[in-house]
Structures are given as structure tokens and as C-alpha cells.
N, C-alpha and C positions, 0 to 999 in steps of 0.2 A: 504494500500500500504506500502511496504519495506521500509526501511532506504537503503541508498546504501552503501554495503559495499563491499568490492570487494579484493580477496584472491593474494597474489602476483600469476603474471604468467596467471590471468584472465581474461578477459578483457568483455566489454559492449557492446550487441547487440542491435542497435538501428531495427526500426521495418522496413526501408528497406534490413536493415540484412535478418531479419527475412525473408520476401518476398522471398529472394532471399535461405536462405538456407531451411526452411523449405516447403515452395511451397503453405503454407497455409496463407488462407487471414487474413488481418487485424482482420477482424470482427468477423472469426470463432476462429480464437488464442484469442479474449476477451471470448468468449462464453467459450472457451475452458477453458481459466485462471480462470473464474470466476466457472465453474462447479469443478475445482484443477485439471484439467486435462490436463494444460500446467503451467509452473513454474510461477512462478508470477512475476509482475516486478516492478524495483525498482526507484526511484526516484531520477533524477538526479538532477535537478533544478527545480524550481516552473512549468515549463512549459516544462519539458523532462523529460522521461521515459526512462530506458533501460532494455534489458533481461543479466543476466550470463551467458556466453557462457559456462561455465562447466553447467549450470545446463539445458542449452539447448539442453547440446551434449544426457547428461544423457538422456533424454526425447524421443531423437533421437533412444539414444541406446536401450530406451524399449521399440520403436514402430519397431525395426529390421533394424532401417537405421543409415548409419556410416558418417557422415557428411565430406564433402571435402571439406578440409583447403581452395583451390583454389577458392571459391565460395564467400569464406568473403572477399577473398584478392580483386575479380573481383568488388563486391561492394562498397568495399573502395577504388578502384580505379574510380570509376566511381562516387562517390560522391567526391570526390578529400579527401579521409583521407587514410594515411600513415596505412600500416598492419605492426606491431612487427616482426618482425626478428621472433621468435618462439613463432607458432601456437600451439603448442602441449602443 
């Protein structure tokens, strides 16, 4: 597992993110991570994980799909966390 490092302007996909933007289950994203066939993810604290959203957009982008900013904002609204001002 990653070190977390995180690029300004990027931020951390926790895995009801994920749920919500990629539409793939928990379980198939480990199968997938661990085949290198989804990003890997990186360690937040002892007991949290998170995905790069640049590097999940990428993933996005090479399966033909273009992720809607509005998706992550819905999920962080509904986990009660604040979306940045700019998604892009």
C-alpha cells in the first residue's frame, strides 16, 4: 500500500466516493486494485484508506467514462463533508 501523498488541487476519494462515482462494488475495485486494474490506494491513517481522484478520473477516462463533478459533491453532502470550491 501507498504512502499518501497528495498533489495541490487533488483531493481523496474515500470508498463511499467511490460507490457513488464509479458504480463498482467495494469488492470488485479490491479484485480490480489488486489485478493493477484500478489505481491503488493510499493510506490515510492506521485504519483509512483513500483513492486520488486524478488518478481515478484517469481510470475513468480509459474505460470511456467522464466523471460528474456533481456526484462527489452529492456524496459529500450526504456524508456531511464540505466539496472545495474547485472540482476540476
Amino acid at each position: 500500500m501507498r504512502h499518501l501523498t497528495v498533489a495541490q488541487g487533488d483531493r481523496i476519494l474515500r470508498n463511499s466516493d467511490l460507490n457513488v462515482i464509479t458504480g463498482v462494488s467495494r469488492t470488485t475495485r479490491w479484485r480490480m486494485e489488486r489485478a493493477g486494474e484500478f489505481p491503488a490506494r493510499r493510506r490515510i491513517t492506521n485504519g483509512a484508506v483513500g483513492w486520488l481522484a486524478s488518478e481515478v478520473d484517469e481510470w475513468l477516462k480509459s474505460r470511456g467514462v467522464a466523471r460528474d463533478p456533481s456526484c462527489a459533491a452529492k456524496s459529500n453532502a450526504e456524508a456531511g463533508v464540505s466539496t472545495p470550491p474547485d472540482m476540476s
